[in-house]
DRENDREN-208283 format. One record per residue (C-alpha): residue number from 1; x, y, z. Coordinates in steps of 0.1 Angstrom, whole numbers. Example, Ala and Ser with C-alpha at 12.3 -4.5 7.8 and 13.67 -1.06 7.14 Angstrom:
# DRENDREN-208283
{pos=1	x=123	y=-45	z=78}
{pos=2	x=137	y=-11	z=71}
END
This chain:
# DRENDREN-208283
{pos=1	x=0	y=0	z=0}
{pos=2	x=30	y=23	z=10}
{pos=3	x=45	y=19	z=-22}
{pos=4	x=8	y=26	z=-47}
{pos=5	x=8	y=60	z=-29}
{pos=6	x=-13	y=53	z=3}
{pos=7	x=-10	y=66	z=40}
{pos=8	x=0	y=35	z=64}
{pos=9	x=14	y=37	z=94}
{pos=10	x=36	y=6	z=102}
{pos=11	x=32	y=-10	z=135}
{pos=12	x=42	y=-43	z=128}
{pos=13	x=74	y=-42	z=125}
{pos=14	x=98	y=-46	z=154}
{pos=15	x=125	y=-27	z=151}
{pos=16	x=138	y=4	z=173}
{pos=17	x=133	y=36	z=155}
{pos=18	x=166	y=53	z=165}
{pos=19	x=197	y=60	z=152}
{pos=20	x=228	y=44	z=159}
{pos=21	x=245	y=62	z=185}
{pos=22	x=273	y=84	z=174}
{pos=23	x=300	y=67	z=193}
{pos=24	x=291	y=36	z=179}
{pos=25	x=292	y=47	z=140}
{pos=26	x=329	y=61	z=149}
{pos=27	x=343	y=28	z=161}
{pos=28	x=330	y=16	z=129}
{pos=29	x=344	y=45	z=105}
{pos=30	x=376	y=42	z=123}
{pos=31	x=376	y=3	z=118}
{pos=32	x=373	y=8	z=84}
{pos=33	x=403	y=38	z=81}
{pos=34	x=426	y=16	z=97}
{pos=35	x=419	y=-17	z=78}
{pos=36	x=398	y=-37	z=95}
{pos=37	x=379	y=-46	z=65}
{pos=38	x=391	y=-83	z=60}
{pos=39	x=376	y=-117	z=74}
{pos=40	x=377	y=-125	z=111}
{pos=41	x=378	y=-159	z=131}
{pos=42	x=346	y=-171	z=124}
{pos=43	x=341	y=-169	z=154}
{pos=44	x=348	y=-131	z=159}
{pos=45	x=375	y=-112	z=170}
{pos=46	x=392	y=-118	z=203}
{pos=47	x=382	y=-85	z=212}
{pos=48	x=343	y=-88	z=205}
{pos=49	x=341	y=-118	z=226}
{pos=50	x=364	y=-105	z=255}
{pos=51	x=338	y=-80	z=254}
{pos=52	x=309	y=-104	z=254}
{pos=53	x=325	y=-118	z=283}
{pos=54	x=328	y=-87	z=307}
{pos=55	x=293	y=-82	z=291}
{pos=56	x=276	y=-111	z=314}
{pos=57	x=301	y=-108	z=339}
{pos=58	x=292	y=-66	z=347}
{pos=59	x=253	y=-70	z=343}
{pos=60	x=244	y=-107	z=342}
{pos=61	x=269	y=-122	z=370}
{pos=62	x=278	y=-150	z=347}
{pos=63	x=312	y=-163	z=342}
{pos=64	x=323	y=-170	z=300}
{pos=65	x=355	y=-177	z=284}
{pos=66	x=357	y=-161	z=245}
{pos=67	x=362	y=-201	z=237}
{pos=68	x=326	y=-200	z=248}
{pos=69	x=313	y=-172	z=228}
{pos=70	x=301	y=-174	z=189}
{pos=71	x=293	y=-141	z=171}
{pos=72	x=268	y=-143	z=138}
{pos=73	x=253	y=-120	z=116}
{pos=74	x=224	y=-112	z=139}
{pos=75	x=209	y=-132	z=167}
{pos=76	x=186	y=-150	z=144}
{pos=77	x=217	y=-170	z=129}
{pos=78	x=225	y=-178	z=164}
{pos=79	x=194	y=-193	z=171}
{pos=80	x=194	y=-214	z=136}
{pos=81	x=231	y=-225	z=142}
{pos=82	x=219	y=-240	z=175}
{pos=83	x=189	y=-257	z=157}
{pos=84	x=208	y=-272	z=126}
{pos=85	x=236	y=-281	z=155}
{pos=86	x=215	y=-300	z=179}
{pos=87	x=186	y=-313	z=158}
{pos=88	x=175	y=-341	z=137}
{pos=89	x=146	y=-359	z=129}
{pos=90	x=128	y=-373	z=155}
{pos=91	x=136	y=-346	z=179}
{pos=92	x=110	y=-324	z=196}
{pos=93	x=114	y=-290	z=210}
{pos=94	x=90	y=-275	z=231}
{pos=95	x=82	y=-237	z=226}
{pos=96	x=53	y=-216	z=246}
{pos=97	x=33	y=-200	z=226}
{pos=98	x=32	y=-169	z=219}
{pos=99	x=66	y=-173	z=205}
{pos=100	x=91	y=-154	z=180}
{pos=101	x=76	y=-162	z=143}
{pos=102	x=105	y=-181	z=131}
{pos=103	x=113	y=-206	z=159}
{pos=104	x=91	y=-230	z=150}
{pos=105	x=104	y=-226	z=118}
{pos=106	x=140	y=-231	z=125}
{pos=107	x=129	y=-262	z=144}
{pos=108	x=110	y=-276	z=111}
{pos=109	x=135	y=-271	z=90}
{pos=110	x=161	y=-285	z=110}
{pos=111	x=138	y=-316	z=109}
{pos=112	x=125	y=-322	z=143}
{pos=113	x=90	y=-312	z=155}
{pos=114	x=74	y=-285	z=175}
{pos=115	x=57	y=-290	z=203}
{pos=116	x=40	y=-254	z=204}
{pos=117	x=23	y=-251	z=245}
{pos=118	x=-6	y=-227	z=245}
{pos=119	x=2	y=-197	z=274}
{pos=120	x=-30	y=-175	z=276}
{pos=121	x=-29	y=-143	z=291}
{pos=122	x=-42	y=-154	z=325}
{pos=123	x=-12	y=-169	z=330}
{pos=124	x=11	y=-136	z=315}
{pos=125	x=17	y=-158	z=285}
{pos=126	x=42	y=-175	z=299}
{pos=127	x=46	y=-211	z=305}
{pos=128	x=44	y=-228	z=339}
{pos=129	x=66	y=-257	z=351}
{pos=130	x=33	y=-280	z=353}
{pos=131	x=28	y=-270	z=314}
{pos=132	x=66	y=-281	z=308}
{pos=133	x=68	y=-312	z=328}
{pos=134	x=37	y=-325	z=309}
{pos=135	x=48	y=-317	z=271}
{pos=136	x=84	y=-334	z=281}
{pos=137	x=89	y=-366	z=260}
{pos=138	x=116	y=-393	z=256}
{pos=139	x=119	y=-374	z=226}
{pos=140	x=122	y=-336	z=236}
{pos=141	x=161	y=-325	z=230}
{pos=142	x=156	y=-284	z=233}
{pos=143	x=130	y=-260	z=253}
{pos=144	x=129	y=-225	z=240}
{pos=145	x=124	y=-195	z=259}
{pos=146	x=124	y=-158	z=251}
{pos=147	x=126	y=-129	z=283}
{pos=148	x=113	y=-105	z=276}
{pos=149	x=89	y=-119	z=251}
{pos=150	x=83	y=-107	z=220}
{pos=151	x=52	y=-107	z=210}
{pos=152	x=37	y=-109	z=246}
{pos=153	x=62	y=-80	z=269}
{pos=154	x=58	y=-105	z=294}
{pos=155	x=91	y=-119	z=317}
{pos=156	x=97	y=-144	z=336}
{pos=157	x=106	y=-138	z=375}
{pos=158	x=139	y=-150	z=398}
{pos=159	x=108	y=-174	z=417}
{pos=160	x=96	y=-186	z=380}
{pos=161	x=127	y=-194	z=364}
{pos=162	x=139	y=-217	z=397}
{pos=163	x=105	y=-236	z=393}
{pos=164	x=109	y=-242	z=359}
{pos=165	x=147	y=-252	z=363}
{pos=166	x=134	y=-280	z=389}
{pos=167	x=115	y=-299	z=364}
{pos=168	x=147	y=-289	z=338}
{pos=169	x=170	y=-305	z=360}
{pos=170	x=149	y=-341	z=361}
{pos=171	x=156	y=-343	z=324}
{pos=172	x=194	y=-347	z=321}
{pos=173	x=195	y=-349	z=281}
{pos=174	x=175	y=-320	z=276}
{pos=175	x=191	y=-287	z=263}
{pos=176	x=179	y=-246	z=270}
{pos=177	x=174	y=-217	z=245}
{pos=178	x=173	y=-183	z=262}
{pos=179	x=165	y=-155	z=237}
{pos=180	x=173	y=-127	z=258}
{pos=181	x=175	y=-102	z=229}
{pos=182	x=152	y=-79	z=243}
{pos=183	x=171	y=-78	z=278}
{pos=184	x=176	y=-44	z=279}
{pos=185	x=142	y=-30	z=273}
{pos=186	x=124	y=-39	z=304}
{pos=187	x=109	y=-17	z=329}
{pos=188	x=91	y=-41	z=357}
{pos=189	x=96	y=-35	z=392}
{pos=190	x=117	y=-70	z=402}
{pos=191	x=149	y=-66	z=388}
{pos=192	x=151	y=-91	z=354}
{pos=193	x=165	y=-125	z=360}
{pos=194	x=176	y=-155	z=341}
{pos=195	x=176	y=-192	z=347}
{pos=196	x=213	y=-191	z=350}
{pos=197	x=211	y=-167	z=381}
{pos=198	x=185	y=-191	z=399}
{pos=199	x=195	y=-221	z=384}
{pos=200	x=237	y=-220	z=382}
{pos=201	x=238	y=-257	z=377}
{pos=202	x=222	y=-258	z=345}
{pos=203	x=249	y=-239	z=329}
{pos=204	x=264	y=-272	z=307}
{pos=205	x=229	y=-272	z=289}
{pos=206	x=222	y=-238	z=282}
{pos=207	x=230	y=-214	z=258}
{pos=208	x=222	y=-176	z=259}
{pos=209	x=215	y=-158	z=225}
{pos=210	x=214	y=-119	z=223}
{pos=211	x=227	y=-92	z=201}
{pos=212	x=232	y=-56	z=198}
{pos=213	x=199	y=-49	z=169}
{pos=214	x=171	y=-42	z=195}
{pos=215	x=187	y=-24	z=225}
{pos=216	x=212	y=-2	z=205}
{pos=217	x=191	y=5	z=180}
{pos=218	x=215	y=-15	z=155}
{pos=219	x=192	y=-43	z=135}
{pos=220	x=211	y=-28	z=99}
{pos=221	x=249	y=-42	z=115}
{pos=222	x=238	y=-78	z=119}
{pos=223	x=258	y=-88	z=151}
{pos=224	x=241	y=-113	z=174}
{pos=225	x=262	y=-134	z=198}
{pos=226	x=256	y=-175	z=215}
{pos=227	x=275	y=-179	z=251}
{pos=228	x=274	y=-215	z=264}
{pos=229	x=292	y=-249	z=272}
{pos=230	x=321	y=-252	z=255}
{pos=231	x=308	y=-284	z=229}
{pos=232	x=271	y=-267	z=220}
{pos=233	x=294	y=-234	z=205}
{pos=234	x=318	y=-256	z=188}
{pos=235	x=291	y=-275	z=172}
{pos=236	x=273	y=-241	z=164}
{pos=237	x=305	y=-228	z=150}
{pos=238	x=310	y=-254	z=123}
{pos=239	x=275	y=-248	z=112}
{pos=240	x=282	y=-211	z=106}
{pos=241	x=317	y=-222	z=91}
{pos=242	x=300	y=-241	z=60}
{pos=243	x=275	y=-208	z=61}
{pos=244	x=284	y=-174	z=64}
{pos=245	x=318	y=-176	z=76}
{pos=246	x=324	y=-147	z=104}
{pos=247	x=301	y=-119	z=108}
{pos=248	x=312	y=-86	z=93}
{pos=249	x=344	y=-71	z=105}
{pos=250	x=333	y=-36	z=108}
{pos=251	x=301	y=-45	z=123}
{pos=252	x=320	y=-66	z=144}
{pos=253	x=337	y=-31	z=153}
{pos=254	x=310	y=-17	z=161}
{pos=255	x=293	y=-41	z=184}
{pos=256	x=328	y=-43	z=203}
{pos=257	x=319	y=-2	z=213}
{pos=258	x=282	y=-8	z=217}
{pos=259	x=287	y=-32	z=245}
{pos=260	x=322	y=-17	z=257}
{pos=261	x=310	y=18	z=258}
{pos=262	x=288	y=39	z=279}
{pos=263	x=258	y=24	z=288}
{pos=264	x=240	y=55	z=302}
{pos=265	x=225	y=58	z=261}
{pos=266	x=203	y=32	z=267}
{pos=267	x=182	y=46	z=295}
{pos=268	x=163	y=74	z=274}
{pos=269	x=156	y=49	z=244}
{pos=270	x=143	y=32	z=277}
{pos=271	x=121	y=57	z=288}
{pos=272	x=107	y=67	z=254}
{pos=273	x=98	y=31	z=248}
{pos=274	x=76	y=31	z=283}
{pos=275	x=61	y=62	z=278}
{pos=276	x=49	y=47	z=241}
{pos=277	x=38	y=13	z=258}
{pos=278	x=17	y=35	z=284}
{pos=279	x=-2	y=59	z=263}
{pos=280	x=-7	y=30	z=238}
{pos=281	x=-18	y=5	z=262}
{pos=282	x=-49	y=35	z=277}
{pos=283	x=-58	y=41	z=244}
{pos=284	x=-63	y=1	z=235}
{pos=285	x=-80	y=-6	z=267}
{pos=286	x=-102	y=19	z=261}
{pos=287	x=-115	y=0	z=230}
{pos=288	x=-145	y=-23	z=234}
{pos=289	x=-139	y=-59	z=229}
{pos=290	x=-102	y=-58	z=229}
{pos=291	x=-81	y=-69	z=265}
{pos=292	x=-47	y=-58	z=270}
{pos=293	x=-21	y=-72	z=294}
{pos=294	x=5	y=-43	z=301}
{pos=295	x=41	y=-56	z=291}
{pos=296	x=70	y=-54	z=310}
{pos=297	x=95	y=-47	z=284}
{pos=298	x=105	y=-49	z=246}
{pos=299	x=84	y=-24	z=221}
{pos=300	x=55	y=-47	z=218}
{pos=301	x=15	y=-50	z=234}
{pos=302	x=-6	y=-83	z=228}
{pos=303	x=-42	y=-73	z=231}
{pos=304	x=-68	y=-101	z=232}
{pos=305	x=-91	y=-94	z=199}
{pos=306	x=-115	y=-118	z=202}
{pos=307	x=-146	y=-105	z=214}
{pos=308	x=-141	y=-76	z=190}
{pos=309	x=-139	y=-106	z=161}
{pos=310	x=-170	y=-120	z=167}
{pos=311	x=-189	y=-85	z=177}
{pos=312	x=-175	y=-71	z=139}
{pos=313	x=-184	y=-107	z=125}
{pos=314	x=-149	y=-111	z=112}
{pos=315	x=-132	y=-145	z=107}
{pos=316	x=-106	y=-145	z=129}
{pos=317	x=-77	y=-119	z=137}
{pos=318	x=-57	y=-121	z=101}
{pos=319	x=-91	y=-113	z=85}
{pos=320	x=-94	y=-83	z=114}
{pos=321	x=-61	y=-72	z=109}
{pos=322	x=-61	y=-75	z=69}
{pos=323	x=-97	y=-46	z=77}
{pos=324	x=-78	y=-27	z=99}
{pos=325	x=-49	y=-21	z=74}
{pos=326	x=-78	y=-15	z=47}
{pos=327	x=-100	y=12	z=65}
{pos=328	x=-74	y=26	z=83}
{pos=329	x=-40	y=23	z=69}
{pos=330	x=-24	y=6	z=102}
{pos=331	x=0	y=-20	z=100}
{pos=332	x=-5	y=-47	z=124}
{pos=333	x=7	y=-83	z=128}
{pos=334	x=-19	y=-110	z=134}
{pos=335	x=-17	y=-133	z=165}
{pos=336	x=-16	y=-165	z=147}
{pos=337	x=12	y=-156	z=132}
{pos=338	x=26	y=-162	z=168}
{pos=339	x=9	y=-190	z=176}
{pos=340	x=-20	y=-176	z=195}
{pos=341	x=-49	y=-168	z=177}
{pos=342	x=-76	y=-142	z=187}
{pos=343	x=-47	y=-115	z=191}
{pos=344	x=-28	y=-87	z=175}
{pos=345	x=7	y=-75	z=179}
{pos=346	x=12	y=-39	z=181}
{pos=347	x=48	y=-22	z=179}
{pos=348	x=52	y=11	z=195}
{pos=349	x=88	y=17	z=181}
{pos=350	x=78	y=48	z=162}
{pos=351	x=72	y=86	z=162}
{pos=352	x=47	y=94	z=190}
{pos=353	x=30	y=116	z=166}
{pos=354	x=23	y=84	z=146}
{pos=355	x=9	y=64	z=172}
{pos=356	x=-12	y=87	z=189}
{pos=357	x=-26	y=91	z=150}
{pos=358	x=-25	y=55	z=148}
{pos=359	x=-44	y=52	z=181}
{pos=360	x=-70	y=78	z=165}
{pos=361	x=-77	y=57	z=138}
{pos=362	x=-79	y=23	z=152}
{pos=363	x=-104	y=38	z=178}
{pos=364	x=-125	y=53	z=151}
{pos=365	x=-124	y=16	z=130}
{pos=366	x=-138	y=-3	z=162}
{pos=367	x=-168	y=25	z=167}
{pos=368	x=-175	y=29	z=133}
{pos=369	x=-179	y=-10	z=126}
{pos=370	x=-195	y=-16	z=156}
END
């Protein structure tokens, strides 16, 4: 529609809309003037992942060697590296629901199966160590788990993480995913924890995946990173080597000052994206027939459409959001496409101007079609 001429304003797309801070495009410019423009290790410079190391040792209280560390172009090739590394057919990895669009994807195509577990709102879309304990199989090699969530906001507590780790720890041969990509754009009051800090043990079957795209406004550089035991990375490593090689030098650069430098730049991005999620989330609950949960973090809300779909007579929430986009010219992303149908993702990663507009518009569709 953008591109025939017509007004939309895009909230389905998650990514931050600020610039790269200054300091950051410097490191890269001088990486570039003083010849760092050739292939890497492919599994990044020493530097980077000395870096990644005092990284989760400053703010996470975690304890990596660079041996332990693989950098890729972008946290989703971290996440695929781990699939293609660990899977096969016959495999099953368990992921709550609602979940990142492409991890059940990666699990398909690495050929094992999904096990998708259905986390409604009244439980903060998250999934519950009852829920885990009864979708474990003989078969189930990997769990999946993203905190803060995208699409849901949602993360999971210190007291949460230690109950899931209990039924983890019964289940010796399975292995842990922990997206924490959105780590740095979270707001609750408890201070954000990990299964690692309640659950130290469990260290030789997890692997941490995050990146530098979503908290330093940075998704153009491609640089995500993998931390874990020692074998996982190595196997993840000769995935990416028959791949992509290393990630991109400069970028590489560049990551190295995002994580190195002053962290202070964050804290406004921070506060813009709360102020967004408030003022969104009162003008959505304000809307008849749709329920909204209020997030705790990332650049994302979840509202429950479904008594708005059946009041408007619509299908389901693709055929709501597909009439949204056509009356109004806002962008959303339906909640099937995350696994939960009957829901909407809305991303508040824009010009406040455009989503109080945006706001306008999609309170005007829900009256007007009522």
């Amino acid at each position: 529609m953008t591109a025939d001429g017509k007004d939309v304003i895009n909230l389905a797309v998650g990514e931050p809309d600020f610039d790269t801070p200054a300091h950051i495009i410097e490191a890269a410019t001088l990486a570039m003037q003083t010849g760092q423009t050739r292939y890497t290790q492919v599994g990044g410079t020493q530097s980077l992942r000395q870096a990644i190391c005092a990284k989760y040792t400053r703010e996470n209280q975690l304890s990596y060697k660079p041996a332990q560390v693989l950098v890729s172009n972008g946290a989703k090739q971290s996440i695929y590296n781990l699939t293609v590394a660990l899977l096969e057919a016959g495999d099953e990895v368990i992921i709550p629901a609602p979940f990142w669009v492409s991890y059940s994807a990666m699990v398909t195509m690495a050929g094992a199966t999904p096990v998708v577990v259905h986390c409604p709102a009244q439980q903060h879309f998250k999934l519950t160590p009852e829920q885990l304990a009864a979708a474990i199989t003989p078969a189930t090699k990997l769990i999946m788990f993203n905190s803060p969530s995208n699409p849901s906001g949602q993360a999971y507590t210190g007291p949460e993480w230690l109950a899931l780790g209990r039924v983890i720890r019964r289940h010796p041969r399975l292995v842990v995913l922990s997206d924490d990509i959105y780590e740095h754009i979270y707001w609750a009051k408890a201070p954000l924890s990990g299964l690692l800090n309640e659950c130290p043990d469990l260290a030789d079957r997890c692997v941490l995946v995050n990146g530098v795209s979503k908290a330093y406004a940075m998704t153009g550089w491609r640089i995500g990173y993998a931390v874990g035991p020692t074998n996982i990375i190595n196997a993840m490593t000769k995935v990416q080597v028959e791949s992509s090689s290393c990630a991109s030098s400069i970028s590489q650069a560049a990551a190295e000052a995002a994580l190195s430098g002053p962290q202070s730049l964050l804290q406004p991005m921070l506060t813009a994206y709360q102020q967004r999620h408030n003022y969104v989330v009162a003008q959505l609950s304000s809307i008849p027939g749709l329920s909204v949960l209020p997030s705790q973090g990332t650049f994302y809300t979840f509202p429950n459409c479904q008594q708005a779909i059946e009041r408007l007579g619509y299908e389901d929430d693709v055929a709501l959001v597909k009439a949204i986009l056509s009356h109004t010219g806002v962008a959303l992303v339906p909640g099937s496409a995350f696994g939960m149908a009957g829901h909407f993702r809305l991303s508040y990663a824009t010009d406040v101007a455009l989503l109080t507009t945006a706001c306008e518009r999609l309170t005007k569709f829900f009256e007007v079609t009522a």
